[in-house]
Backbone as JSON Lines, residues from 0, in Angstrom:
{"i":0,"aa":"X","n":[-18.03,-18.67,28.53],"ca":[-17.61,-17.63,27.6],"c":[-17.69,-16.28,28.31]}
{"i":1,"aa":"X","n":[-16.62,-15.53,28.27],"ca":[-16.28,-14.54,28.61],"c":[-17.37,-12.93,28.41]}
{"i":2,"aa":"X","n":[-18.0,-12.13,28.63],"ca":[-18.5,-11.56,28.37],"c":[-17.69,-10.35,26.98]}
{"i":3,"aa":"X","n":[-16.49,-10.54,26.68],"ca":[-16.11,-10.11,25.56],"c":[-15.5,-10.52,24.67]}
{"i":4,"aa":"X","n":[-16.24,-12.11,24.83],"ca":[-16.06,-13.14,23.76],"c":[-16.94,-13.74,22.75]}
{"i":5,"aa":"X","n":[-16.87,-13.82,21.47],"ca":[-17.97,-13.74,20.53],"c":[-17.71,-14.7,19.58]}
{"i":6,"aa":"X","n":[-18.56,-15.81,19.45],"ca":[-18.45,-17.1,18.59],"c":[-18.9,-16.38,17.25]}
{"i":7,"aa":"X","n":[-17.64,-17.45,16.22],"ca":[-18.22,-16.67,15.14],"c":[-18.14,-17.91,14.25]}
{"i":8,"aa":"X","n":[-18.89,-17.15,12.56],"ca":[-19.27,-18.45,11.88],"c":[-17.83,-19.39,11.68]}
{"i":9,"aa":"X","n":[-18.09,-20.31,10.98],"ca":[-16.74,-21.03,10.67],"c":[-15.89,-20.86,9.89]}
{"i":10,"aa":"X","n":[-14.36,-20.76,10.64],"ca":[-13.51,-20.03,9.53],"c":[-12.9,-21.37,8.85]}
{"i":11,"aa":"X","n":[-12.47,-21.08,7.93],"ca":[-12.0,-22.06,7.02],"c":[-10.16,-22.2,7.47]}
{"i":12,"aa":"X","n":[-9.95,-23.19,7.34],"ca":[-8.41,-23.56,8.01],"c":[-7.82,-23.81,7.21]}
{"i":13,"aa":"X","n":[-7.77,-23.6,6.13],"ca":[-7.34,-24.01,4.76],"c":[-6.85,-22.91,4.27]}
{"i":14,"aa":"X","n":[-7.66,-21.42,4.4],"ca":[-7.2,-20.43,4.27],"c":[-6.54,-19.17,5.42]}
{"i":15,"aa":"X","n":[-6.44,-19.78,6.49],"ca":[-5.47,-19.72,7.68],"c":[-4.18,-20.24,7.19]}
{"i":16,"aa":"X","n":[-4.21,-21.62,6.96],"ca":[-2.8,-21.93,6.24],"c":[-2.09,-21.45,5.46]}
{"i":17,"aa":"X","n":[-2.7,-20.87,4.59],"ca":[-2.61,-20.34,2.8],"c":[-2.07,-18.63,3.35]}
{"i":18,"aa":"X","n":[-2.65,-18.07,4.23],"ca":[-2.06,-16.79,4.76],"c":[-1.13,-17.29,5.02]}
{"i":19,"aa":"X","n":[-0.82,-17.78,6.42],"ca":[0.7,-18.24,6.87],"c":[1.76,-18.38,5.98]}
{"i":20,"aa":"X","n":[1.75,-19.24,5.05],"ca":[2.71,-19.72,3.78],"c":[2.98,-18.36,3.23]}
{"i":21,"aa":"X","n":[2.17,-17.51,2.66],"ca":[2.09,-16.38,1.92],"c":[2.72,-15.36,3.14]}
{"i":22,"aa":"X","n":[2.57,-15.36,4.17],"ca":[3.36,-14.48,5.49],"c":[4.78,-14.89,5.4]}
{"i":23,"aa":"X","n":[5.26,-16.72,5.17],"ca":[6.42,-16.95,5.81],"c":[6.36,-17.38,6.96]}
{"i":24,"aa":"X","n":[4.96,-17.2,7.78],"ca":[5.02,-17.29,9.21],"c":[4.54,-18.82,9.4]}
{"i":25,"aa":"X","n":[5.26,-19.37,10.79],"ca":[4.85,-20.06,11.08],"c":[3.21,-20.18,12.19]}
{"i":26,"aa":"X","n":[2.98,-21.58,12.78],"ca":[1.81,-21.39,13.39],"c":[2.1,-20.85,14.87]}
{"i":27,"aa":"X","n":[3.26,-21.08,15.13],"ca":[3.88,-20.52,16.69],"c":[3.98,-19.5,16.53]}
{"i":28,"aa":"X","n":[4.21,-18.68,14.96],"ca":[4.26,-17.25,15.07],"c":[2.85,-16.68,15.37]}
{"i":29,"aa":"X","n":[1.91,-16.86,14.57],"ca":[0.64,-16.79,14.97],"c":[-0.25,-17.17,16.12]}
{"i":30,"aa":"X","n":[0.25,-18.16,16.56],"ca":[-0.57,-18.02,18.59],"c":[0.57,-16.94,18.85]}
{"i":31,"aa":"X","n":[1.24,-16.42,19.09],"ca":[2.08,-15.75,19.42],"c":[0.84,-14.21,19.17]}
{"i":32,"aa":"X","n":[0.66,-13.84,17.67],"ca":[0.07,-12.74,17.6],"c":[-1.35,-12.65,18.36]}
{"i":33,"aa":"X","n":[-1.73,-13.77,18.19],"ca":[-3.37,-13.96,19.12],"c":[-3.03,-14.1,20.22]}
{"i":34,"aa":"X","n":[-2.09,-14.78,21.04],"ca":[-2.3,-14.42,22.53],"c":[-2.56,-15.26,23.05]}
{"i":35,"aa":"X","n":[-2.52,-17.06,22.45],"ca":[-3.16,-18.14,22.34],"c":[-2.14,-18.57,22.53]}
{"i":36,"aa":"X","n":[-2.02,-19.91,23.05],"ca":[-0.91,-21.3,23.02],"c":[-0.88,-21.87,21.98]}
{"i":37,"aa":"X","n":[-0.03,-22.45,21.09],"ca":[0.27,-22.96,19.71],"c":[-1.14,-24.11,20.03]}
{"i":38,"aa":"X","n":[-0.85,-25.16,20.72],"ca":[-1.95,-26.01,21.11],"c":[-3.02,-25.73,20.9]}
{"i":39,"aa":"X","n":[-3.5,-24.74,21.64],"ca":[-4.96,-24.06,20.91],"c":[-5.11,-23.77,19.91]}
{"i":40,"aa":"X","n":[-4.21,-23.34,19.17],"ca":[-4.29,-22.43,17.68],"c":[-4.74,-23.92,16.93]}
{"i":41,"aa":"X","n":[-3.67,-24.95,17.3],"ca":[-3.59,-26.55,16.46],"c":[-5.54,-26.5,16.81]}
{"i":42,"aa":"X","n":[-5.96,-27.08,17.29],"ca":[-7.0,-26.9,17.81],"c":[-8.18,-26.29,17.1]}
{"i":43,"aa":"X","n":[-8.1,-25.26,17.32],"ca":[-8.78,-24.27,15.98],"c":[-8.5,-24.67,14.77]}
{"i":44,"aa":"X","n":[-7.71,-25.17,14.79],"ca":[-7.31,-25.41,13.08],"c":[-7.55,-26.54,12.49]}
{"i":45,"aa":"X","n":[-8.07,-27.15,13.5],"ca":[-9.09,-28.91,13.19],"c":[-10.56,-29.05,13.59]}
{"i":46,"aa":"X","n":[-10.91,-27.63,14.18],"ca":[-11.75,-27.29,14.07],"c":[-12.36,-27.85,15.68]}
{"i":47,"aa":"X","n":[-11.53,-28.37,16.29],"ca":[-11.8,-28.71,18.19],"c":[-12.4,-27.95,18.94]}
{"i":48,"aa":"X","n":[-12.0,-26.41,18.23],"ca":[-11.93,-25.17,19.2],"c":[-12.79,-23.87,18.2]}
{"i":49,"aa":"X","n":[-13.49,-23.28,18.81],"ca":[-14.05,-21.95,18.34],"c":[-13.13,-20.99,17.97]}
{"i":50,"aa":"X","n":[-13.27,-20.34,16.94],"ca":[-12.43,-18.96,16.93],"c":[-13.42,-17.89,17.66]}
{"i":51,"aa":"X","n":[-12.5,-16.7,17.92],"ca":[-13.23,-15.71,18.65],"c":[-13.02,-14.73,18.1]}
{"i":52,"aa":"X","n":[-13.99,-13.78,17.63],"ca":[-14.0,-12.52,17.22],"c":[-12.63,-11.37,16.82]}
{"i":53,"aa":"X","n":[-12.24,-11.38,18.39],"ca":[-11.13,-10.53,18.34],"c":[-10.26,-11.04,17.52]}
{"i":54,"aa":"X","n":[-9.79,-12.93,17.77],"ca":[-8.44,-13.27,17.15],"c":[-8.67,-12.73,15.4]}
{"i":55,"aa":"X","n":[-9.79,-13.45,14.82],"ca":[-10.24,-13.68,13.53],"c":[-9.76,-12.0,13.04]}
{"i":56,"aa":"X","n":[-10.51,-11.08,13.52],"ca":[-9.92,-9.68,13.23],"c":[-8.55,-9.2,13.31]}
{"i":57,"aa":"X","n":[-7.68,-10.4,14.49],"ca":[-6.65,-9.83,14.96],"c":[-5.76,-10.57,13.08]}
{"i":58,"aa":"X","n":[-6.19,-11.42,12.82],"ca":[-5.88,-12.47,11.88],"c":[-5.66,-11.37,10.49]}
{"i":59,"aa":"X","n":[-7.14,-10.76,10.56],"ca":[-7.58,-9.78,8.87],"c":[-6.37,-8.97,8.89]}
{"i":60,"aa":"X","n":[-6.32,-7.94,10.11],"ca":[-5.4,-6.91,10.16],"c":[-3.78,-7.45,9.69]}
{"i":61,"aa":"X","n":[-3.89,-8.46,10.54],"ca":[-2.06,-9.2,10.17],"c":[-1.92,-9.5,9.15]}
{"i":62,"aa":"X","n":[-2.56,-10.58,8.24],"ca":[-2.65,-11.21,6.61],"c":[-2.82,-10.22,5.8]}
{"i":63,"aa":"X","n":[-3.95,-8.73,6.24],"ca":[-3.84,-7.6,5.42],"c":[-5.17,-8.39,4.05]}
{"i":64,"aa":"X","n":[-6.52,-9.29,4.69],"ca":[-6.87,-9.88,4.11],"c":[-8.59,-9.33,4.52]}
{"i":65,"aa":"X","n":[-9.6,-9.26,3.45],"ca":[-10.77,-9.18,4.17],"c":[-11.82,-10.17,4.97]}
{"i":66,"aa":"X","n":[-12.59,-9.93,6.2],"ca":[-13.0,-11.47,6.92],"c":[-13.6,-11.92,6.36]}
{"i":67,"aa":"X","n":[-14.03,-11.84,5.02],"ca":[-15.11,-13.14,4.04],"c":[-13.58,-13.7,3.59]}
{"i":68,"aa":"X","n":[-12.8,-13.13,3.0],"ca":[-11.34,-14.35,2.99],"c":[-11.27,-15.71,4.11]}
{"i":69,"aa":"X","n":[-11.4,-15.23,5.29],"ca":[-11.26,-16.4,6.31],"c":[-12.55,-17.53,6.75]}
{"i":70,"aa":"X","n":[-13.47,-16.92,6.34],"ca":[-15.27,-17.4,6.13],"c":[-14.89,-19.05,5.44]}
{"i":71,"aa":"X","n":[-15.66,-19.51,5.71],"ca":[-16.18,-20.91,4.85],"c":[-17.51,-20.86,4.21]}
């Protein structure tokens, strides 16, 4: 882990989805905004993979949602 990388609690993928739908956007649109490979994002979203700080924020700002929204 990167020194400006920061594990965070578990986000719920259920309400990752539920933004998307409500965006229109797909999940390629979203690795796209994080900076991530769709693969990874899939990943995260079954819970394989950690989210990281920045994306999760990068997530609030885009959905226009607060981070206890994305919390489990």
């Amino acid at each position: 882990m990167g020194k400006n990388e920061k594990k965070l609690a578990k986000i719920d993928s259920n309400k990752v989805r539920a933004a998307l739908l409500e965006k229109h956007m797909t999940r390629e649109d979203l690795a796209k905004h994080l900076g991530i490979h769709k693969v990874t994002l899939d990943r995260k979203l079954c819970g394989a993979r950690n989210w990281q700080l920045d994306e999760v924020l990068t997530m609030v700002k885009l959905f226009d949602k607060p981070l206890e929204f994305f919390l489990e």
